[in-house]
N, C-alpha and C positions, 0 to 999 in steps of 0.2 A: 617474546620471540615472534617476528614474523615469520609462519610458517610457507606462506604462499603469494605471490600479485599474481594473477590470471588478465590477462590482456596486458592492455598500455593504457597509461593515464598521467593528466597532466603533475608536473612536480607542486602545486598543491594539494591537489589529491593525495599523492606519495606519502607529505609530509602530515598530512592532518592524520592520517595512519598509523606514520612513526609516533607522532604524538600520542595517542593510544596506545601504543604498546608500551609506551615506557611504563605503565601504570598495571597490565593486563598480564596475566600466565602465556597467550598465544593470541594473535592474530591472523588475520588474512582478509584478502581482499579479492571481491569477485569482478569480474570483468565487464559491470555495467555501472561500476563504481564512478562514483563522481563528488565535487565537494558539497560537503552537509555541515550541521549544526553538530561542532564538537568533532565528531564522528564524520568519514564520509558515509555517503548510503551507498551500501552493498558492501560495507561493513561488517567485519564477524569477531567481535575480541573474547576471550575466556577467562575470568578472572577467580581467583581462589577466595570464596565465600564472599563476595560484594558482586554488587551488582550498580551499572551505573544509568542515573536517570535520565540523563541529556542522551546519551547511549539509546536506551529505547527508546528516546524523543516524546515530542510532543502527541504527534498522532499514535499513542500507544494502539498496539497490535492493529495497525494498517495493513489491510492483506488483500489477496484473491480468491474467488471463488469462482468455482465454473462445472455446470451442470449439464451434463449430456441429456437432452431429451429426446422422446421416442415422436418427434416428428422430424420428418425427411423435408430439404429442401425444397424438391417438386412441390411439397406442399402448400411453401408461400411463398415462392418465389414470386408471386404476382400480388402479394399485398405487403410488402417491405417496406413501402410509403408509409402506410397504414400503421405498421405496427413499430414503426421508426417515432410515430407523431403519440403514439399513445402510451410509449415508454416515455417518452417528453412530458406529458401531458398529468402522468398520474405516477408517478415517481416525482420526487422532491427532491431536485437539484439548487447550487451555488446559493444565496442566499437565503432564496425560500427556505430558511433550516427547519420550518416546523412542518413533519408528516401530517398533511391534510387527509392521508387515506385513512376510511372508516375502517379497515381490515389490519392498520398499524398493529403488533405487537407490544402494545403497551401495559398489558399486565402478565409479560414475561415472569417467570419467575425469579430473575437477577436480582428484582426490583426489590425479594422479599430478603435477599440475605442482608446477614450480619454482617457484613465489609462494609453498607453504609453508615456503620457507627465509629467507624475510623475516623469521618470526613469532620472537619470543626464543626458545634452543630449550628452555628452561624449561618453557614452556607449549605448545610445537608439535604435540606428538602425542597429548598430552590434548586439545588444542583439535581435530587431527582428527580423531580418535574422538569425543568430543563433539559433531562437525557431522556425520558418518557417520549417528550414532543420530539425530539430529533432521531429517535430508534427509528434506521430505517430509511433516515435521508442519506445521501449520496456525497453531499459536498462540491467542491469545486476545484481547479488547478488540476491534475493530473488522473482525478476518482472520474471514475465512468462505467455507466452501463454498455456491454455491447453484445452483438449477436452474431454467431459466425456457422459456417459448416464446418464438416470435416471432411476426411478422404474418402468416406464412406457416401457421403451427400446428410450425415444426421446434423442437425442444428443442435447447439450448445449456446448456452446464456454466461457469461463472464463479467463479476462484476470486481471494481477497486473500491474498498476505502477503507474508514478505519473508525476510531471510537467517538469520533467528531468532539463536542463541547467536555463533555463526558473528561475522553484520557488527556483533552487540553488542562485542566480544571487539577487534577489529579500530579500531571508531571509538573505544571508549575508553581502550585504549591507546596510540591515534596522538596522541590530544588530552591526555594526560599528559606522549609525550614533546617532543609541541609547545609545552610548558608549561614544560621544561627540566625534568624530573620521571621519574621510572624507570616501566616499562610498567607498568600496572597502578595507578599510584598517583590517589588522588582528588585531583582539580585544581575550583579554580572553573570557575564559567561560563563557559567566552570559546569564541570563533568557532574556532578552532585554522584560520587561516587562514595556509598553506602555500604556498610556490613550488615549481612544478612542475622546476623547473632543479635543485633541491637534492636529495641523497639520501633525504631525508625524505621529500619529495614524488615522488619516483621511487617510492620503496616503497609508499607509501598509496596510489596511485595503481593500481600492479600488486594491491592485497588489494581495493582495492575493485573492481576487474575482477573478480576471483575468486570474491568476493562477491554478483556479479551473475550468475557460472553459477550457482552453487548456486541462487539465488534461484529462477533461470528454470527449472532441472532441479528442484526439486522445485514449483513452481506445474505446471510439465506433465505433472509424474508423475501427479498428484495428479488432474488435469482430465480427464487419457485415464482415468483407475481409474474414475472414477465416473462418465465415459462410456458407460463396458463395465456399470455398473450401470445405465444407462436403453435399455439395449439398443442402443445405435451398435458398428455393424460398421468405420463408416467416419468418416473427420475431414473436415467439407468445407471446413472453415476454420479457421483458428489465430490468433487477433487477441491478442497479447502484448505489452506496455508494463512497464519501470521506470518507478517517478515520485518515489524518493526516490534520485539517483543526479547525476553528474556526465558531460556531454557535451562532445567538444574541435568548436567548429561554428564558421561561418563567419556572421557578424550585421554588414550595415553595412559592408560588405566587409573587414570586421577579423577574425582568427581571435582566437575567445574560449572560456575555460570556462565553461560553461554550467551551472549547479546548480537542479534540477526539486525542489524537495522540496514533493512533494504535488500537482505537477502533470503533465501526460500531454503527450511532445513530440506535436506535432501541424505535423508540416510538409504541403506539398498532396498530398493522395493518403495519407499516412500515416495507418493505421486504430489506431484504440486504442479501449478494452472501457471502458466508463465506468457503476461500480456507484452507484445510487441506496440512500437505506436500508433496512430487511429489509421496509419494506410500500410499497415504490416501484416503477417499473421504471426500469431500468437501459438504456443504449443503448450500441451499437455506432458509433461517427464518426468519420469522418477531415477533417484540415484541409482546408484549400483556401486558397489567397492570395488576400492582399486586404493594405492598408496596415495596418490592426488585426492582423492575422495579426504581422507586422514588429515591430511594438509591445510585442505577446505575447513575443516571441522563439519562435514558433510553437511557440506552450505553448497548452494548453488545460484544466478541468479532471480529477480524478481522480476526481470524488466529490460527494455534496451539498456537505458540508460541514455542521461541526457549527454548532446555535445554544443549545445548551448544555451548561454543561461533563459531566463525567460525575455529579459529586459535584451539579449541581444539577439531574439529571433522577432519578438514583436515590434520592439524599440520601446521606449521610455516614454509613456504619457500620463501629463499630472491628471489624475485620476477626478479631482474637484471641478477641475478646468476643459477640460479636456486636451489641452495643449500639449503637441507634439515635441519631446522634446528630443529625441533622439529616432532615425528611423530604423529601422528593425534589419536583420537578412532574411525574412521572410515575409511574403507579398500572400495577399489573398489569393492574387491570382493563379502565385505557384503553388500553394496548399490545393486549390479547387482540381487545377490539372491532376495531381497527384491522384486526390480522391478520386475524380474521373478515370482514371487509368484503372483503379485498381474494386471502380462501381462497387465507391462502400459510400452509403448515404448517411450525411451527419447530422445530428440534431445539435446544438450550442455548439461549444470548440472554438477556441483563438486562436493563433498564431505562436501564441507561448507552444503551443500543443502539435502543432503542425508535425508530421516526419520528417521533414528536412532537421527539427530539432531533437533527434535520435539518432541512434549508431543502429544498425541494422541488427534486429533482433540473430539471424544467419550469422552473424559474423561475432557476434557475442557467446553461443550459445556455441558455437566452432571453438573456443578458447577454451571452454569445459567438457568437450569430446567425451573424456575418456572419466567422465565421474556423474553424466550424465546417458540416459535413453528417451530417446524421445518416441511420445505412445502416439501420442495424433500432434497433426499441422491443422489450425485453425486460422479459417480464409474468414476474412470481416466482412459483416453484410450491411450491419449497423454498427453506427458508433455514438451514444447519446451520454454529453455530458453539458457542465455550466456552462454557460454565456462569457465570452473573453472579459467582457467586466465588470462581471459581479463579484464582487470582494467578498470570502471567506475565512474568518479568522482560523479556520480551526481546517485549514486545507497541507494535505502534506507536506 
């Protein structure tokens, strides 16, 4: 049953929803909803003991983080150059996937559990060496580090992404052998929709938990590093959210699995970091009840949301060649004005990425009035992510 649409979105969107619910106890859809894999993102379905892996996606537990520190504005408002070039510099963006930094987290304790014995042991110790080196990197397409104030004049550090190679590795092999297919093999599209009673779904279950440390330990590694670069001695707060992830919750007095992808839980009092795009501000909000709240499955969004795809704001070029094959609606020129206007200085960033290719965080975040509160408005000072084209496989 669809319980909720918040906004307006196109009749694919619509439908790839319907599609999901024919399968699911309850849906809904939040208002920066757009089309995705299977699922749209900003997607919320509930389903009675399964849980689906295309649903949580490929970037398992993709989230936000965002760190209020105790330094004020005044502070560095005169070196935002400075600390714009050395979040670029020593953070490990788009391709570079391997953490070069000596302070990397890489004897985390994730490293030592027993969910790596789930994994075939063919690929187990490649795979964690492989998640080792990339704890902590950034990625590319829509993941970004940025720096913003608030109403107060305090700086906060917000970072995007998710479990990189790692939850790649993990959902696409579950969805092979939910396929009846050997780990590793290319399957069609389908939901790879699992019962949680079964060993299959025991196990996917236990990697996508796994998934979601990694995820969280390298978002806060990442948030406190570049904290220390805007001068914060002290953390006054820590507002952390998955939103491409699977929850076991109680809705309707029924116990359900809960699948967020691309949306931010938002139960009353629960705070989540909610990024606008690189010439927006961003807010900090937590739920509050109300009947809409219930509706939601006290989901809220993660994000503007896009209103163009990537290939129709930058336009189409063969990436080998470099050959233009289509041009974009969005010009360098008009992203630069933008940024100018709104004196946020960018480090990497394409055109894919631009504001013109979002819905205005205001006008989305207007649609969930009365299920959300908004605690601070964050104004962007910095915005440092990948280069338009460096190719990441494991990007949201």
């Amino acid at each position: 049953m669809i319980l909720s649409i918040n906004g307006t979105h196109d009749e694919k969107t619509i439908d790839q929803i319907k599609n999901v619910d024919e399968k699911s106890v309850y849906t809904a859809l939040m208002a920066d909803g757009h089309l995705g894999y299977i699922m749209p993102i900003g997607g919320v379905a509930a389903y009675d003991g399964k849980v689906s892996i295309s649903g949580v996606g490929y970037d398992i537990a993709c989230g936000n983080c965002a760190i209020q520190t105790n330094t004020k504005i005044e502070n560095i408002k005169n070196f935002l150059t400075e600390i714009a070039d050395s979040i670029a510099n020593e953070i490990s963006f788009g391709v570079g996937r391997k953490n070069a930094s000596g302070d990397a987290p890489t004897e985390h304790e994730l490293f030592n559990s027993d969910c790596w014995e789930i994994l075939p042991k063919v690929i187990r110790e490649s795979l964690k060496e492989k998640a080792r080196s990339q704890l902590g990197t950034v990625g590319s397409g829509n993941h970004y580090v940025d720096v913003f104030s608030d109403e107060s004049g305090y700086i906060w550090v917000g970072v995007h992404f998710g479990s990189r190679g790692l939850g790649h590795t993990i959902a696409s092999g579950f969805l092979s052998v939910s396929a009846n297919e050997k780990w590793g093999t290319k399957v069609p599209e389908h939901d790879g929709l699992i019962d949680l009673n079964t060993e299959l779904g025991i196990d996917y279950w236990e990697m996508m938990q796994l998934a979601g440390e990694y995820a969280y330990a390298g978002r806060r590694w990442v948030a406190e590093k570049v904290a220390k670069f805007v001068g914060s001695t002290e953390n006054i707060q820590v507002v952390h959210n998955n939103h491409n992830f699977a929850w076991k919750e109680k809705h309707f007095g029924t116990d359900l699995v809960v699948i967020r992808k691309g949306a931010t839980p938002a139960f009353d009092g629960q705070m989540g970091f909610v990024g606008g795009s690189m010439g927006d501000d961003s807010v900090i909000l937590c739920g509050v009840n109300s009947e809409q709240s219930e509706l939601n499955l006290n989901s809220t969004v993660h994000g503007a949301g896009r209103v163009m795809s990537r290939n129709e704001a930058r336009g189409k070029i063969n990436r080998k060649t470099g050959e233009i094959k289509s041009v974009g609606k969005v010009s360098q020129e008009m992203m630069n004005d933008w940024l100018g206007r709104e004196n946020v200085i960018l480090r990497g960033g394409g055109l894919d990425e631009a504001p013109q290719a979002y819905r205005r965080l205001g006008d989305v975040l207007s649609a969930h009035h009365d299920t959300i509160r908004i605690l601070h408005t964050l104004k962007p000072l910095i915005v440092v992510m990948a280069g338009e084209n460096e190719y990441d496989p494991y990007k949201d």
